[in-house]
N, C-alpha and C positions, 0 to 999 in steps of 0.2 A: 770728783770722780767716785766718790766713795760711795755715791745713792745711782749711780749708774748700773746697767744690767750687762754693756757690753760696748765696746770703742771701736768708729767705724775711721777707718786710715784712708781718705778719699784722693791723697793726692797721686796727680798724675804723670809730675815728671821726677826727676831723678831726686831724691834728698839726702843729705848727708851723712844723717843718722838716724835721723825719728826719735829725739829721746821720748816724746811724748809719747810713743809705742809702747818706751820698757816704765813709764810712769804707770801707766792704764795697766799693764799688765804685772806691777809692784800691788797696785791694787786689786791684783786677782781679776781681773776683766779681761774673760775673752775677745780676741781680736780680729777684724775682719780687715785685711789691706789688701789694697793697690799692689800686687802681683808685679814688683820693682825687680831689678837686681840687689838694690841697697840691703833695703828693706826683708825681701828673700831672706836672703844671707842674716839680719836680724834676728826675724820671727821664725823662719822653715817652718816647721810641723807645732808650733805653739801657738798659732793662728791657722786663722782661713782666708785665703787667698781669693783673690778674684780680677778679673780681667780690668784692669784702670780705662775709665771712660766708658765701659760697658754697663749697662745701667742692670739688665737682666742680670749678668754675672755677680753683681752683687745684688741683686734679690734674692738670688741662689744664696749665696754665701751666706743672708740674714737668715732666709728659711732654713738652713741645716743648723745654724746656732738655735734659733726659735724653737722649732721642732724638739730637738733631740735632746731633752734631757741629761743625761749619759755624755755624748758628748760635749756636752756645755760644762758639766762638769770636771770632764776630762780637760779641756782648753785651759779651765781655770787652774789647776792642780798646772798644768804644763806653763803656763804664764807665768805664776809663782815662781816656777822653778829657773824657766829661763831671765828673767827680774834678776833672779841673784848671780848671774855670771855677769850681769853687769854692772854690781855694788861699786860705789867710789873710789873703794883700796885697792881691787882688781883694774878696776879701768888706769886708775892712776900711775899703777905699777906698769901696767902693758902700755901704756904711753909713753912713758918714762924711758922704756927698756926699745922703744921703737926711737924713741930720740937719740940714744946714744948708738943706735946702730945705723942712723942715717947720717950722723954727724962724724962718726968715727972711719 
């Protein structure tokens, strides 16, 4: 991932997490996905969305990364950031803390 310019998220049905979203975007690569609910709730505003199975919709979504300098920029700096809310110790603890509230 590390000689890549940008990670495209093609699937088109539900997935459970995407960790391979917050990998790509660990390495600073802007993201372009499949417009899920899962996935939403992942990436929001640290990626570009696009309609799953519309093919135009993400040719859009590539041309606004390609394009815009600035924003591609931006994506990256946002990718970074969201990567770290989902570090090992943070996820491990909110899993952790979800298990004894489901169990309890």
């Amino acid at each position: 991932m590390p000689n890549f310019d940008a990670f495209v998220f093609t699937t088109r049905g539900l997935d459970a997490f995407g960790l391979v979203l917050i990998e790509a975007q660990a390495h600073g690569l802007p993201v372009a996905y499949s417009d899920l609910p899962g996935v939403r709730e992942i990436l929001g505003s640290a990626g570009v969305p696009y309609t799953p199975g519309d093919p135009r919709s993400l040719a859009v979504a590539l041309d606004e990364m390609g394009r815009d300098f600035h924003r591609r920029k931006a994506l990256t700096k946002a990718a970074l950031n969201n990567a770290r809310r989902y570090d090992i110790t943070a996820t491990g603890r909110q899993l952790r803390e979800l298990t004894l509230r489901v169990t309890s």
